[in-house]
N, C-alpha and C positions, 0 to 999 in steps of 0.2 A: 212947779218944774224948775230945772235948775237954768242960770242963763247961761252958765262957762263950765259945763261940763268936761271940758279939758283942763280946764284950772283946776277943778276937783281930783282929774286922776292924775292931774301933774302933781298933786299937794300931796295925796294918796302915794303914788310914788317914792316922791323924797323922803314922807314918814319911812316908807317901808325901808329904805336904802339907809337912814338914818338906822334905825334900828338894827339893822342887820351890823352899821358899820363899830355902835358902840356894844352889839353883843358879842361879834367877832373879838373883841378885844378879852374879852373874859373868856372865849373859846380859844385865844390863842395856842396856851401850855399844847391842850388836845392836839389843833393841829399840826404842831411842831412836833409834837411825840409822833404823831403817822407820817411824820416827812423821814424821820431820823432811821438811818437802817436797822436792821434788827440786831443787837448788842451782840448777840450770840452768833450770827454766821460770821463762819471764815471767810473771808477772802484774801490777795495778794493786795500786801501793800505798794502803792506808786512808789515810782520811784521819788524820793526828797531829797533836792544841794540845794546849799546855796551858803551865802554868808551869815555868821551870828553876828551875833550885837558887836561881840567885842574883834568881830573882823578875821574871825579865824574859819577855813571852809569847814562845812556841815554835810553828808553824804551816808544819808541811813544804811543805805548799800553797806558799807564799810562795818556796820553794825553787826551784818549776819554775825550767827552763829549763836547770839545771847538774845534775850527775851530785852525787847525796848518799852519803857512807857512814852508815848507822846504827848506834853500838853499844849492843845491847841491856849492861847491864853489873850490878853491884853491887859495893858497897867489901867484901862480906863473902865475895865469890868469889875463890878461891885461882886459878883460870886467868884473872880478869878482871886481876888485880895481874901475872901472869905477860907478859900479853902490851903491856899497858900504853906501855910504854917501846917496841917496833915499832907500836904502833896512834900514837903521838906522831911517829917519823917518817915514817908516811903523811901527816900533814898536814901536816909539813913540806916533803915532796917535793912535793903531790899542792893545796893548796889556794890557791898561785901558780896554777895552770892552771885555774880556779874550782871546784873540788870542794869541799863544804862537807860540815863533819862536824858532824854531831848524838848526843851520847847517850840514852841514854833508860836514866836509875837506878831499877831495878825492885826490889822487896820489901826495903827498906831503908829508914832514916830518913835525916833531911836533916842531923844533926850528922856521924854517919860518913859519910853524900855527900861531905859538903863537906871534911871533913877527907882524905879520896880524891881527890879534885880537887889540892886543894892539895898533898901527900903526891908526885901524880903527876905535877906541873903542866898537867893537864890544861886545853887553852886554847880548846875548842872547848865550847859549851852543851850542858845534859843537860838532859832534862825529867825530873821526878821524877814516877813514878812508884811511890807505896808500895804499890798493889793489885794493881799489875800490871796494871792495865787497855788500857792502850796494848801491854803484848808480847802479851795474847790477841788485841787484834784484830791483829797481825802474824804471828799463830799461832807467837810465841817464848817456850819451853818454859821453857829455862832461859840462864842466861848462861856464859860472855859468847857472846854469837849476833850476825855482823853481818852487816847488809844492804848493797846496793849497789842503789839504786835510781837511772835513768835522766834525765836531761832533762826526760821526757816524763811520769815518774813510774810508772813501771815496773820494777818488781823483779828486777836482774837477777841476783842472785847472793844466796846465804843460805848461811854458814858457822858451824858452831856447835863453836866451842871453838879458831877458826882465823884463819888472816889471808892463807892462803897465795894464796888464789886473787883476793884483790883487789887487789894491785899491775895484775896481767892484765887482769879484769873494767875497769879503771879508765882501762888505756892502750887497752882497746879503744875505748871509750867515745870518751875524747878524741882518737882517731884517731893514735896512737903507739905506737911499740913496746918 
């Protein structure tokens, strides 16, 4: 018979809490993809102001009327630097036909911003964002995450970690294929 029967299901316990805590880490993708909303419904985009990097005001509002891309982003994110150079020729294809790109630099400071901007030539405004205040009201988790919101200002597409679905989202938009 055992003497510490507690000590057993205390052992028994922490194995299991262990286990849970390093398979969690391999189940994360999963769970993040069931957090993230669904790419495909519309909704009204919040409203977004605020200052960019280079201190000029930002006011999506002002946007109506043309189809925006949003990228949520940061200079310290390895898939924001990755995708960077295709997010650069979306707007060179895509902002002749009035598509306007906006970023939004979340949890970061404004020396590495701006050295990422410069770094990537990035030639489109970001609003700084050090709190992250602006991706929560967009309900964006992490970067880089990018929006595709409407004319109307309607949200039509949300990709996190991608790019692939707004060439599509963007020709729908402006009635091309």
């Amino acid at each position: 018979m055992l003497k510490h029967p507690c000590r057993v299901a205390a052992l028994g316990a922490a194995a299991l809490a262990t286990a849970l805590l390093v398979s969690g880490c391999s189940l994360q993708p999963d769970v993040s993809a069931r957090l993230q909303p669904n790419p495909r419904i519309s909704q009204p985009a919040p409203a977004l102001t605020g200052t960019s990097l280079s201190g000029s005001h930002i006011d999506l509002a002002a946007l109506r009327g043309r189809p925006v891309v949003l990228d949520f982003w940061a200079s310290w994110c390895g898939p924001c630097r990755a995708e960077q150079d295709e997010l650069n020729g979306l707007v060179s294809k895509y902002a002749a036909h009035g598509v306007q790109f906006l970023g939004v630099d979340i949890r970061d400071d404004s020396a590495n911003a701006l050295a990422y901007v410069k770094q990537f030539q990035v030639n489109y405004p970001s609003l700084f964002d050090p709190a992250s205040d602006a991706a929560g009201t967009f309900n964006v988790n992490a970067p880089p995450t990018t929006l595709v919101v409407d004319g109307s200002g309607t949200i039509r597409l949300r990709e996190l970690g991608s790019l692939s679905d707004v060439p599509s989202t963007l020709n729908s938009l402006l009635g091309s294929s």
